[in-house]
C-alpha positions as CSV (number, residue, x, y, z in Angstrom):
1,X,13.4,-6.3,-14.4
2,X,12.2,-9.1,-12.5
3,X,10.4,-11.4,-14.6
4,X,6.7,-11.3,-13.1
5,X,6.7,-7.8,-14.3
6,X,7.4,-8.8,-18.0
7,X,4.2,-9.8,-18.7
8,X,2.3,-7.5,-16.6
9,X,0.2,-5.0,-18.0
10,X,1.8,-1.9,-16.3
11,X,3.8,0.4,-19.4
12,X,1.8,-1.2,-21.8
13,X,-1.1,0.1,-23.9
14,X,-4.2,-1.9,-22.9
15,X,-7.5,-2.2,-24.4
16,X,-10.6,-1.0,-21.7
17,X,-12.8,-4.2,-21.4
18,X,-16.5,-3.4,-19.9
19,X,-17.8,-6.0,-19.2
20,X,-16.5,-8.8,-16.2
21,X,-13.1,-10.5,-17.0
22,X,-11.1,-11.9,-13.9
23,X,-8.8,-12.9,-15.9
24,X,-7.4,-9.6,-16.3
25,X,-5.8,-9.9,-13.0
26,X,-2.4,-9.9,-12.5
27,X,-0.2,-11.7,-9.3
28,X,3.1,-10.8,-8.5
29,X,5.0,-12.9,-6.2
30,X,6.4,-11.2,-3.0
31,X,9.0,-13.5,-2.9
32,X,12.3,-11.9,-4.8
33,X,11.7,-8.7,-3.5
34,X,11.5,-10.1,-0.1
35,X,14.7,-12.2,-0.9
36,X,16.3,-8.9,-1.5
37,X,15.9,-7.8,2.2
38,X,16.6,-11.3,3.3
39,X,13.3,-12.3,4.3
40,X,11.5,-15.8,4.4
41,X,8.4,-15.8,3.2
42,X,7.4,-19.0,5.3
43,X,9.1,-17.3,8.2
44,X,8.4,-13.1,8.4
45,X,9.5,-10.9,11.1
46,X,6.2,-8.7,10.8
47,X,2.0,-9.2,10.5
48,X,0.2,-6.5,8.2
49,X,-1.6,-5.9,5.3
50,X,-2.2,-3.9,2.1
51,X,-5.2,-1.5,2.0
52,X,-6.4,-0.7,-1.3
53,X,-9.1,1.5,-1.9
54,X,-11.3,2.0,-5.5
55,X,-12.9,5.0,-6.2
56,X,-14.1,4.4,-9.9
57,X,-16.3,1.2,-9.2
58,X,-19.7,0.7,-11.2
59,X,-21.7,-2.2,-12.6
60,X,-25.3,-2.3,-13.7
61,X,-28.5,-3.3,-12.0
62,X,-30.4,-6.0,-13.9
63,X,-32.9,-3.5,-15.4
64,X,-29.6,-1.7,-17.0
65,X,-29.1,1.3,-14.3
66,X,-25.4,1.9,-13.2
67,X,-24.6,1.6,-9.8
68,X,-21.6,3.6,-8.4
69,X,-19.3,2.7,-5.1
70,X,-16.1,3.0,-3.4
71,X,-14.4,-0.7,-2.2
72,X,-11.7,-1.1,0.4
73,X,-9.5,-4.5,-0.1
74,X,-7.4,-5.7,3.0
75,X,-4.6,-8.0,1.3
76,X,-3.4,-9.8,4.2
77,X,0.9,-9.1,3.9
78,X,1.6,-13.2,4.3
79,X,-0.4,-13.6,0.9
80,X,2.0,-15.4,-1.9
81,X,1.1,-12.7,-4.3
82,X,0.3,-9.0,-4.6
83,X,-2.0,-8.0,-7.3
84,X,-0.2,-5.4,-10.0
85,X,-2.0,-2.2,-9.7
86,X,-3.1,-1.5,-13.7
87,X,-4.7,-5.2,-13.9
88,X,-6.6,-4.0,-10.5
89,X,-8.0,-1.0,-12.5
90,X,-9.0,-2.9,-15.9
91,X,-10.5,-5.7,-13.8
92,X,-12.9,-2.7,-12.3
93,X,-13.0,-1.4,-15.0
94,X,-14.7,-4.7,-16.6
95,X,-17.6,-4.4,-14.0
96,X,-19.1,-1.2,-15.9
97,X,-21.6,-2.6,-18.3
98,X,-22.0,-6.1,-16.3
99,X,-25.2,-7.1,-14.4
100,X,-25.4,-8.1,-11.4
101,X,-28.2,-9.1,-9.4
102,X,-27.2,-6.6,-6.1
103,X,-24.1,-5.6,-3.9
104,X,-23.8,-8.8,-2.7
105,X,-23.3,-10.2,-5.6
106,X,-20.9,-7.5,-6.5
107,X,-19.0,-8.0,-3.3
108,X,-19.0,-12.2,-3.4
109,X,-17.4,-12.0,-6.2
110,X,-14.8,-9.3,-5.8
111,X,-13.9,-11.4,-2.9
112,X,-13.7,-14.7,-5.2
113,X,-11.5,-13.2,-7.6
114,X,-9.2,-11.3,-5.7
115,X,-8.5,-13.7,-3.3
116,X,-8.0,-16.3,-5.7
117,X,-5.3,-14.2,-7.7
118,X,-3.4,-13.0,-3.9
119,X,-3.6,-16.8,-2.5
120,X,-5.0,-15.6,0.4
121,X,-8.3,-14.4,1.7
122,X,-9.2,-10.8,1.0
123,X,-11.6,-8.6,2.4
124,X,-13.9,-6.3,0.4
125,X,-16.0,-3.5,2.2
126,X,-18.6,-1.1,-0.6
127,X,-19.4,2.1,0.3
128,X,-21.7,4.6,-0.8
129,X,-20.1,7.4,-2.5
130,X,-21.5,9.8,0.3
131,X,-20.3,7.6,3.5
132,X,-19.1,9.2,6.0
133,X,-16.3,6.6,6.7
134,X,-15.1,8.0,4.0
135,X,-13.9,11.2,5.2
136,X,-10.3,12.3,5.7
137,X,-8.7,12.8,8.1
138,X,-4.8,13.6,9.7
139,X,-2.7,11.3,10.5
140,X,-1.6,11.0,14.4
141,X,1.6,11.8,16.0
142,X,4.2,14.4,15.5
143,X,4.8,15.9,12.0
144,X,8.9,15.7,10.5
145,X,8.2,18.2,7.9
146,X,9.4,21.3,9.3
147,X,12.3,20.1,10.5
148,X,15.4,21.8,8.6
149,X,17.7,19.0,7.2
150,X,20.4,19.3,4.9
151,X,19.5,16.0,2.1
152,X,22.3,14.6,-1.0
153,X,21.1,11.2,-0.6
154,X,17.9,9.7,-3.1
155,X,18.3,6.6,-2.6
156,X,17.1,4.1,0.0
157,X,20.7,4.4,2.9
158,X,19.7,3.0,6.4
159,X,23.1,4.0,7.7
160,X,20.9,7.2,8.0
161,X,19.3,5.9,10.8
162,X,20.3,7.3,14.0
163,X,19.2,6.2,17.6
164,X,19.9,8.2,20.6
165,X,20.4,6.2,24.4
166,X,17.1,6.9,26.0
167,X,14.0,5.2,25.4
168,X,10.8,6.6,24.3
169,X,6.9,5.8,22.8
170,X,6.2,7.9,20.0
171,X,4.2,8.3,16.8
172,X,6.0,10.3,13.6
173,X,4.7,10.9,10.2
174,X,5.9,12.5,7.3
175,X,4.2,14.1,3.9
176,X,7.3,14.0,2.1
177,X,7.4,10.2,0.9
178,X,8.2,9.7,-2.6
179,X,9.2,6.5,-4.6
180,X,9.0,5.7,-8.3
181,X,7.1,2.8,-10.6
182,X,9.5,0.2,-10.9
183,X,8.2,-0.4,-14.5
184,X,7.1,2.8,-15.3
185,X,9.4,5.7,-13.5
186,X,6.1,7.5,-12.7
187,X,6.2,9.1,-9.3
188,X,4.2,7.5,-6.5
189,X,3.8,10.3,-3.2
190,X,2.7,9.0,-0.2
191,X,2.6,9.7,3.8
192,X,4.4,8.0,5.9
193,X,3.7,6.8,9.5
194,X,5.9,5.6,12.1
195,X,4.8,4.2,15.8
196,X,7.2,2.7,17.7
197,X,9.0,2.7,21.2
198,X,12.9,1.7,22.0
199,X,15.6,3.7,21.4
200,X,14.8,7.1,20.1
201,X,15.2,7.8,16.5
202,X,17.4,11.0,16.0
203,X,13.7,13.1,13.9
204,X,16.4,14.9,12.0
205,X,18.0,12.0,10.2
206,X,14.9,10.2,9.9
207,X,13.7,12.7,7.6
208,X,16.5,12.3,5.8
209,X,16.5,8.4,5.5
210,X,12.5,9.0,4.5
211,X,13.3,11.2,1.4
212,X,16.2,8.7,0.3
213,X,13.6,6.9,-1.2
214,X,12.6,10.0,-3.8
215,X,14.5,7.9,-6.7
216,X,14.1,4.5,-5.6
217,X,11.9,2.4,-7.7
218,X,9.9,-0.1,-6.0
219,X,6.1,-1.4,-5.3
220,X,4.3,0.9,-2.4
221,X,4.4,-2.7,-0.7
222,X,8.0,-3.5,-1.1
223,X,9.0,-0.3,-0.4
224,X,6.8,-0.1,3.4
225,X,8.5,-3.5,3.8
226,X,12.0,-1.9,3.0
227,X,11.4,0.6,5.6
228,X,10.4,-1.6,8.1
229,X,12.8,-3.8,8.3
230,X,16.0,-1.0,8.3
231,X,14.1,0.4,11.3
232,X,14.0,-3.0,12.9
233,X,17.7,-3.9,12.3
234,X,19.0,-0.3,13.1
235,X,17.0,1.1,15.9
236,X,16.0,-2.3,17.4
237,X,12.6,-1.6,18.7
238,X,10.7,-2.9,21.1
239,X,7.5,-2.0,19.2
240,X,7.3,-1.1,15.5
241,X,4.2,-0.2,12.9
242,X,5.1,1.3,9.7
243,X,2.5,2.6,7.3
244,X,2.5,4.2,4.5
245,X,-0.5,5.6,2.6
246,X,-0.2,6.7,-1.2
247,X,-1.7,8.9,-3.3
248,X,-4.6,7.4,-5.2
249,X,-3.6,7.1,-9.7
250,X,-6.1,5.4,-11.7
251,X,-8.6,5.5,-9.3
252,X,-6.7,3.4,-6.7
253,X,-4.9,4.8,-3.6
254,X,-2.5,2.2,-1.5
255,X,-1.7,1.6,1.9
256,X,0.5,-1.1,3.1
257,X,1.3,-1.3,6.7
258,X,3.3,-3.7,8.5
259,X,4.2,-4.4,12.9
260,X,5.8,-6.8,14.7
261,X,3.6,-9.1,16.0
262,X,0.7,-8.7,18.4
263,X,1.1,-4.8,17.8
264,X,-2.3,-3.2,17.6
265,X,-3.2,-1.6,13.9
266,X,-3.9,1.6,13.4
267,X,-7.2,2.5,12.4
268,X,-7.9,3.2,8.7
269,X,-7.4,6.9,7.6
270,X,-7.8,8.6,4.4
271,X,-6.1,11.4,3.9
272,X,-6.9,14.7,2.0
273,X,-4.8,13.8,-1.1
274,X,-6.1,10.2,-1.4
């Protein structure tokens, strides 16, 4: 286990603090995962980010009368740190029976904290629980799921990347993304999105090297960064965006994304199951 994780609150029983306590926050340095995939940190092939969203957020007006929102978080992906997902939820969890004098306040100090834990500036949007931003919607591009492929392989293979010799611009997403806690072994399902253009990617096979990830166990961050870079080293793009959005646990849904540079980001959508 690597050793930022033996200290982390994730598969541990945990008392629910109510009122603020940043400390409760929990960094996990990007670093030996990335060393897996033989990345510099100081020198990364890709821009991107992790989008967080927070369904479960409340606090208390000074009079004493609960507020509820929604928060999106933009970590950007060159931050030093990610933030462990449990520690996320307790520190929410600590703004329940805290005053605060309004949503600035709130949001100045989400900002502070979390920013201060990543090593990096994040961004914090609230939300009103009826906002329309908030709606889902379907992700763009053609769907793999239908595609009939024969699969024996559960863990992560990029030999089952295939390109064929003409060139094409496309956008493919699948439903069928699954990895696993690295602490925990609890299931994490996600959607996966792929925009790229180069050499085409045989859809067959890349549905295949998607679900090779059902057993792996792995962050949602390291795991998008996993996929981007076999697609980079076997397919050899000219363009390349990869993002994948999980189902929300504990209130929190993630959705890293990462593209070589200068590629235009998607804009943000929430899915049904989030």
């Amino acid at each position: 286990m690597n050793d930022d994780l033996k200290e982390a609150p994730l598969g541990r029983t945990s008392a629910y603090i109510t009122e603020y306590e940043p400390s409760l926050l929990y960094p996990i340095a990007r670093s030996a995962s990335r060393a897996a995939l033989d990345l510099d940190d100081d020198d990364l092939p890709f821009e991107g980010e992790d989008e967080w969203q927070a369904f479960e957020l409340s606090w208390l007006t000074p009079t004493g009368k609960p507020v509820v929102a929604v928060a999106r978080f933009r970590v950007p992906a060159d931050s030093p740190f990610l933030i462990e997902s449990k520690s996320w939820k307790l520190y929410l969890n600590s703004f329940n029976q805290t005053r605060f004098a309004s949503s600035v306040e709130v949001r100045r100090t989400l900002v502070s904290d979390l920013s201060r834990t990543a090593g990096a500036e994040v961004e914090v949007t609230l939300f009103g629980v009826d906002d329309m931003a908030l709606s889902p919607a379907r992700l763009p591009g053609i769907c793999l799921d239908d595609l009939d492929v024969e699969i024996d392989t559960w863990t992560p293979d990029p030999e089952l990347i295939i390109t064929e010799s003409h060139i094409v611009e496309e956008t493919l997403h699948s439903h069928l993304l699954k990895s696993n806690c690295p602490v925990t072994g609890q299931p994490d399902w996600g959607s996966l999105l792929i925009r790229y253009s180069g050499p085409a990617l045989d859809h067959h096979a890349l549905l295949a090297y998607i679900v090779s990830f059902r057993e792996h166990q792995d962050f949602h961050e390291h795991c998008v960064e996993r996929i981007f870079m076999d697609l980079l080293r076997e397919a050899e793009p000219d363009r390349l965006l990869v993002m994948a959005r999980y189902v929300r646990r504990g209130g929190l849904d993630i959705s890293p994304w990462r593209c070589l540079p200068g590629e235009p980001p998607l804009k943000t959508v929430r899915l049904m199951r989030q």
